[in-house]
N, C-alpha and C positions, 0 to 999 in steps of 0.2 A: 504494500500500500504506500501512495507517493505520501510524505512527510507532508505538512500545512505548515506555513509559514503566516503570522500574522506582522504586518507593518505598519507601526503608527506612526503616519507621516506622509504624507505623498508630494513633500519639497525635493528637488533634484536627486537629493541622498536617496530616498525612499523609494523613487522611479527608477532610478539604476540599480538597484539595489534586487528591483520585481522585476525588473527585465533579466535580471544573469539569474537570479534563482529561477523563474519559470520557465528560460531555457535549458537548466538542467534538472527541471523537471517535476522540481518543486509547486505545489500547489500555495499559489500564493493571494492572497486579502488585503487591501491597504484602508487604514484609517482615517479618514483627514477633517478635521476640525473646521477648517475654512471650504466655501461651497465651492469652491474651483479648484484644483491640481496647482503645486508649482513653490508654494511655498512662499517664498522670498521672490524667487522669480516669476512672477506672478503678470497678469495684464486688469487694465483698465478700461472699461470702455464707458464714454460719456460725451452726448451731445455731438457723436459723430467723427468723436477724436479716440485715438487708439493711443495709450502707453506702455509701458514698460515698468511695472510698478517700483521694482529694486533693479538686479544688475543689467547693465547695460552697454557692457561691451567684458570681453574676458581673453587671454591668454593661454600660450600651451593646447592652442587647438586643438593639437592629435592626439588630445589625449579621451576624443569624445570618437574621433576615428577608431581608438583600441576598444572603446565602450562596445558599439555598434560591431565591431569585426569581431569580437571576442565572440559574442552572441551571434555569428552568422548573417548578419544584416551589412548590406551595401548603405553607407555614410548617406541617410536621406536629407542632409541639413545642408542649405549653400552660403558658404559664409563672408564675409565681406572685410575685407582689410582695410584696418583705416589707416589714412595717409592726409595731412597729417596727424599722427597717434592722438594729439590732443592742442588744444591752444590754450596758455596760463596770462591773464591780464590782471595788470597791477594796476590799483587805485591810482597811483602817480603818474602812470602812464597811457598813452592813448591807443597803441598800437599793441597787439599780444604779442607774444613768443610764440612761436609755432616748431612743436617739438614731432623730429622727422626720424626714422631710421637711420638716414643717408645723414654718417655725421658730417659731411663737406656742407651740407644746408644747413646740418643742425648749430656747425658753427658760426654760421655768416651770423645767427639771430645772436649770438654772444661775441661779438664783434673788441668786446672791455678783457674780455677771460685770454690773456695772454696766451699760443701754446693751448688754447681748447683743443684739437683734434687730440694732437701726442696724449694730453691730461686724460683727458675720457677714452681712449683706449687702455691705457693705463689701468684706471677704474675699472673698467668694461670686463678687463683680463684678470683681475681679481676678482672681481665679482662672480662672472665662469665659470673661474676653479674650484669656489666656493658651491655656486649650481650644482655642476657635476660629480664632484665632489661627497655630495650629499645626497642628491638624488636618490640613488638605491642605498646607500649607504643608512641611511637616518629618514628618510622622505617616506619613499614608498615598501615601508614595509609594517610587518608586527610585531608585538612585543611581548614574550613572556614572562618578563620581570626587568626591577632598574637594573640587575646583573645583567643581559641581553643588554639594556639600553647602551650601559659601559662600555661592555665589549663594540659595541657598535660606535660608540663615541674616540674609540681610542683606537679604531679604527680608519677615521677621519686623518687626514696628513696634519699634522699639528700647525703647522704653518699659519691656520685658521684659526687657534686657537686666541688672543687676542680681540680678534671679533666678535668673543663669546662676551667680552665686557668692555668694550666700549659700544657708544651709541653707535645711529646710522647718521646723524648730525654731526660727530665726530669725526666720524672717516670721510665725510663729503668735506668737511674742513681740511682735513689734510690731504686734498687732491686738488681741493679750488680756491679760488678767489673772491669771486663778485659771486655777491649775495642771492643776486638774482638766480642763478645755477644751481646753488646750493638749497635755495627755497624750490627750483623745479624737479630737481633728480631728488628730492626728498616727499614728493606727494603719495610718492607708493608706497610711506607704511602708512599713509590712509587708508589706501586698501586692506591693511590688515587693521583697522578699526583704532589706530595710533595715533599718536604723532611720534617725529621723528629725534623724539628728544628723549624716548621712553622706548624705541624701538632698537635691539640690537642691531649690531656694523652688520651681521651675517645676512640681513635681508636686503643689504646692497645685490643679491641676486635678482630681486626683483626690477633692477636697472637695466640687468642682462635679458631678461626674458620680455622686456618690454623693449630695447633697444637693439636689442643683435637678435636674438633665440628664435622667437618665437612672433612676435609684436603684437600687437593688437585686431581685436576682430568682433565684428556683431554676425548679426544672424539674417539674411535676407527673410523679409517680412515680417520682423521683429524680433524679440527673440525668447517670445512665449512659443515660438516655434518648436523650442526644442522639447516643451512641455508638453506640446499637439501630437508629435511625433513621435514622440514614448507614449504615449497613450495610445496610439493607435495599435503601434506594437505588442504593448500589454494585453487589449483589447484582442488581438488575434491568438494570446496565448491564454485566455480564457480569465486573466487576474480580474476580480472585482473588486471595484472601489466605493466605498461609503462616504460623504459628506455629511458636513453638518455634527460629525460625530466626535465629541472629545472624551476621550478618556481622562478619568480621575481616583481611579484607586484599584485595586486588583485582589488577586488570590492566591496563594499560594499554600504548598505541600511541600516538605524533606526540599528545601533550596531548592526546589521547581515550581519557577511560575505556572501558574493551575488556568490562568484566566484574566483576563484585563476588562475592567467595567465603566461603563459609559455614563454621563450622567442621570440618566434613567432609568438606569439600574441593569441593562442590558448588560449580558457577560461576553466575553469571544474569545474565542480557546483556537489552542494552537501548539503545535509540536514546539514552536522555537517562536521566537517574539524577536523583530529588529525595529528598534527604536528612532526614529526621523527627528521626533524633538531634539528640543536641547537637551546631550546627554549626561549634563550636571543637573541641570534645572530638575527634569524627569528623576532623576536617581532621588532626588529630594523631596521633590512635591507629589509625586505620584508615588512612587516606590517606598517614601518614608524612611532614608537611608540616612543615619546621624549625620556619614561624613559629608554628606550633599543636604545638610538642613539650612535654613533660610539663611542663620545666622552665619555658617560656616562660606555659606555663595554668595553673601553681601561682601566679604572678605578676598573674595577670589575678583581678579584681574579683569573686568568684560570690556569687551570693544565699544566705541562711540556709537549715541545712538542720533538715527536718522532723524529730520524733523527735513518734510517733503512736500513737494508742490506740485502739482500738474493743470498745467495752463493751455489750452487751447486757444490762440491768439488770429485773430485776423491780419491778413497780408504774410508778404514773404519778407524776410530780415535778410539783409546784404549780408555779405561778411560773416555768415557766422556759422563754426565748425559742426560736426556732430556732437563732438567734445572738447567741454570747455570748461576751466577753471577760473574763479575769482577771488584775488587773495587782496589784501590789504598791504602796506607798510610795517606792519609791527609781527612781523610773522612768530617770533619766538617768545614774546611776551605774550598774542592770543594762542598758541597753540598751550603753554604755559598754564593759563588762568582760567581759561574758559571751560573747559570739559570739565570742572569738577565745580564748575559755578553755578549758584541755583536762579540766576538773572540770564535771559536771552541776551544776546549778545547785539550791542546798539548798532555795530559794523561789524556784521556779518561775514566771514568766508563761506564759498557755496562751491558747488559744480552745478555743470548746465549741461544736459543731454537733449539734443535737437533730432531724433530718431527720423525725423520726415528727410533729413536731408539723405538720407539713405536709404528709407522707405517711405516715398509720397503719400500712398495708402495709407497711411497710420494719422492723417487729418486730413480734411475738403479741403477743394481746393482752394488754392492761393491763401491757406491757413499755414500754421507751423502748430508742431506740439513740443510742447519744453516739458523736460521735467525737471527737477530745481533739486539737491540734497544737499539739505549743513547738516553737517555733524554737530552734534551737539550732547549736552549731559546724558547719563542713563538718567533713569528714576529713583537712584539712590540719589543722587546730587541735587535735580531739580523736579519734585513729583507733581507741580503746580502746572500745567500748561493753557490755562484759561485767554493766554495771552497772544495765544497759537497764530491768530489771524493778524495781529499787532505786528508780531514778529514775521509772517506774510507779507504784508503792505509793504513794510519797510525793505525788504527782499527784493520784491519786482518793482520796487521805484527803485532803488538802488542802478539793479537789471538795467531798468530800462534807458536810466543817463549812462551808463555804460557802455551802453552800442549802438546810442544814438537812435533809438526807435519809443514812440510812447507804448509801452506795454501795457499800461494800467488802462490807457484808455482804448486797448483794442482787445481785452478779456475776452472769452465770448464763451469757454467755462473754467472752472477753478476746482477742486479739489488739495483741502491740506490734510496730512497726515502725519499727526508730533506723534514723539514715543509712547505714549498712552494705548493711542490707535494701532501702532505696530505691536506693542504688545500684545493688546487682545483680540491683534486679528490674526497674529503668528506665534502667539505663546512665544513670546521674547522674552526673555526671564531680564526685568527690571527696562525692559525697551531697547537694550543691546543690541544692534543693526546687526554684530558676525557671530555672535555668542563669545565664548572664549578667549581672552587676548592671547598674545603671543611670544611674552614674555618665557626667558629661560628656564625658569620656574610651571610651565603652562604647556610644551611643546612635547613631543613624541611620548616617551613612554610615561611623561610627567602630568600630559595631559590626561585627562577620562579614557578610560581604556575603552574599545571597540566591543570589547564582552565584558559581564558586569561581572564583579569582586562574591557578588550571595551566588544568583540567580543561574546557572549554569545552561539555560536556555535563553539567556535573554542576549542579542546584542547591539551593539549603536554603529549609527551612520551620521556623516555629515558634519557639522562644520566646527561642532565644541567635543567630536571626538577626534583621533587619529586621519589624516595626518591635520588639519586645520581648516579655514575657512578657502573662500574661493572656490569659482563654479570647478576649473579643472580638477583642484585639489579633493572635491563633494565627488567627482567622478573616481579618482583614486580610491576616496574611503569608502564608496562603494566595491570594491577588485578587493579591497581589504578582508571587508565584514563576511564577503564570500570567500576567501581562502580560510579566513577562523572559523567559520561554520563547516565548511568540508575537509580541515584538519580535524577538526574536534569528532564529527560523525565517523572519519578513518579510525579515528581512537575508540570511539563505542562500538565497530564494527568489530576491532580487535580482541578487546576485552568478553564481547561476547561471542 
């Protein structure tokens, strides 16, 4: 009899996760809370405007190619590379940076930075060895104890080790000059829900896969695509999916989960249970586990949370990228002060994703669709958000003498979303935009393990277990959760 797999969660993690188990054969169920698939990667639809609720562009493509081929499927996704990767504009300035692969372009735009080519090669080549370096070594694998982690770690050519304690503001220090460079090649530990003052030197790799590796890429037709297209896949392999459905407490027998129950009191049983929430948050609030109780996850590391905009504007905007950053002058004092601040920030930094310049479809015509993201406190620091719309206004007037276009007064719809809203409509533990930081203290075998410490049937997926946040890396920890499930099953097959 084929084994049942229950999956609470039908975010990226959780779909990948039902795709490889039901191609090998597993009878598989997904749970999901929210009335549509996708999680985080989620869409919008409103008054004729199409978005992209959370990410919006992502790196390490092939790693959705191994997804797809692993499982026997020809790569049905077409993907779009951006060029250039992104544009960063300064309050001081009128003109952006436009950040290119080709570093002969990328240095004309840093024209102050002495020696930029030789310098960021330099970086670039550190950075690499660092990537590669780790990749299988530390990245894409499992763990069965911090002895494994060790030996893995001491593994690593030491040469790197240094970067284990200093910053990623630090090492960009000692490669550059002008501020401006050092403020750009520092925005990707926002992507790991940072700033670069709190972020180790060792995710200078993330320069490399953004710059040389791999570069940047959306998804043709958006990139709820990729959520359309595992569903259909599922869909052929007979997995069924429930909405509307959250679990909140469960059953258990002899350290075997017995059953997972709904707020209704409904039960749902299951040979193995892989868990899509967050797999701190879950271990605590659901599972009642001391080490993951409220007080002990207030105390743990979480990424910035989102506080978001989506605009559907009349006319088309000259000049403006698919991706775009807005920073201010005081980059190291607001990165500094603000995230643990319980006041919205009076001058904002944001990013801006313009999704139509790469898929028309996604707003009518001669319209644009923005979507807006500050980072801003979790709900430990600031739980008040009544101000939400205040701190809105103040956003797209900003926006809008920015780029020279009146925004405010060609609305035509609006939708905000502070952490409150993310929270309770993705079960964000405290409104945390990636879950987990990723701190040295927080990372491979240090982070939440992929199987739980009681439950011997239970395991996690996704972006606050192994290896971390990011859609490629939600794809890895999916290739993960399924070699610990069919290790473990070789082991029971043994024994009995």
């Amino acid at each position: 009899m084929r084994k049942k797999v229950l999956i609470v969660g039908a975010g990226l993690g959780g779909l990948c996760t039902a795709l490889r188990l039901s191609k090998q054969g597993f009878e598989v169920e997904i749970i999901e809370k929210y009335h549509q698939a996708g999680g985080r990667l989620n869409r919008l639809t409103q008054d004729g405007f199409t978005f992209d609720v959370g990410p919006s562009f992502f790196s390490m493509s092939y790693e959705f190619d191994e997804l797809f081929t692993s499982c026997g499927i020809k790569n049905p996704l077409v993907f779009n590379e951006l060029d250039p990767l992104y544009a960063v504009y300064f309050s001081n300035q009128a003109k952006p940076y436009l950040i290119h692969k080709d570093l002969k372009k990328l240095g004309k735009e840093f024209p102050s930075e002495i020696d930029f080519e030789a310098k960021v090669k330099r970086y670039l080549a550190s950075a690499k060895s660092i990537f590669h370096d780790t990749e299988h070594r530390i990245v894409k694998r499992n763990y069965s104890s911090l002895l494994s982690y060790a030996k893995a770690l001491a593994s690593v050519p030491l040469k790197h080790a240094p970067k284990l304690f200093k910053t990623m503001w630090a090492e960009l220090e000692a490669h550059f000059t002008t501020q401006e460079v050092k403020v750009i090649f520092s925005l990707v530990a926002f992507f790991l829900g940072s700033t670069p003052f709190d972020t180790p030197a060792v995710y200078s790799l993330l320069n490399y896969t953004e710059l040389e590796h791999d570069g940047y890429w959306n998804v043709q037709g958006g990139m709820y695509q990729i959520v359309e297209v595992m569903l259909k896949e599922l869909h052929k392999e007979g997995v069924k999916i429930r909405y509307n459905t959250e679990i909140v407490t469960y059953k258990d027998k002899n350290n075997v989960l017995s059953g997972l129950i709904d707020k209704s009191g409904q039960v749902y049983t299951a040979d193995l249970y892989v868990v899509n929430s967050d797999a701190a948050a879950f271990r605590g609030q659901v599972l009642k586990q001391e080490k993951f109780s409220e007080s002990k996850l207030d105390k743990m590391d979480w990424t910035l949370a989102p506080f978001t905009i989506y605009l559907g504007v009349k006319g088309r905007i000259p000049n403006f990228y698919h991706h775009n950053y807005f920073l201010g002058t005081n980059f190291s004092e607001y990165a500094d002060k603000i995230f643990k601040s319980s006041v919205s920030p009076e001058k904002p930094y944001y990013y801006v994703n313009v999704s139509s310049v790469h898929n028309p479809a996604s707003a009518p015509e001669n319209c644009e669709n923005l979507f807006v993201l500050c980072p801003v406190p979790d709900l430990r620091f600031k739980k008040d958000w009544s101000d939400a719309d205040q701190l809105a206004d103040n956003i797209i007037q900003d926006l809008g003498k920015r780029i020279g276009y009146p925004l405010m007064e060609n609305v035509l719809t609006r939708k905000v979303m502070p952490p409150t809203e993310w929270q309770s409509a993705f079960n964000l533990y405290r409104g945390s935009g990636l879950g987990l930081a990723h701190g040295l203290n927080q990372v491979a075998a240090m982070r939440p393990s992929n199987k739980d410490d009681k439950y011997k049937n239970v395991y996690y997926v996704g972006a606050s277990t192994v290896p971390g946040t990011g859609l490629p890396i939600v794809v890895i920890s999916s290739r993960l959760v399924l070699e610990r499930i069919e290790q473990d099953l070789k082991k029971e097959a043994v024994v009995a």
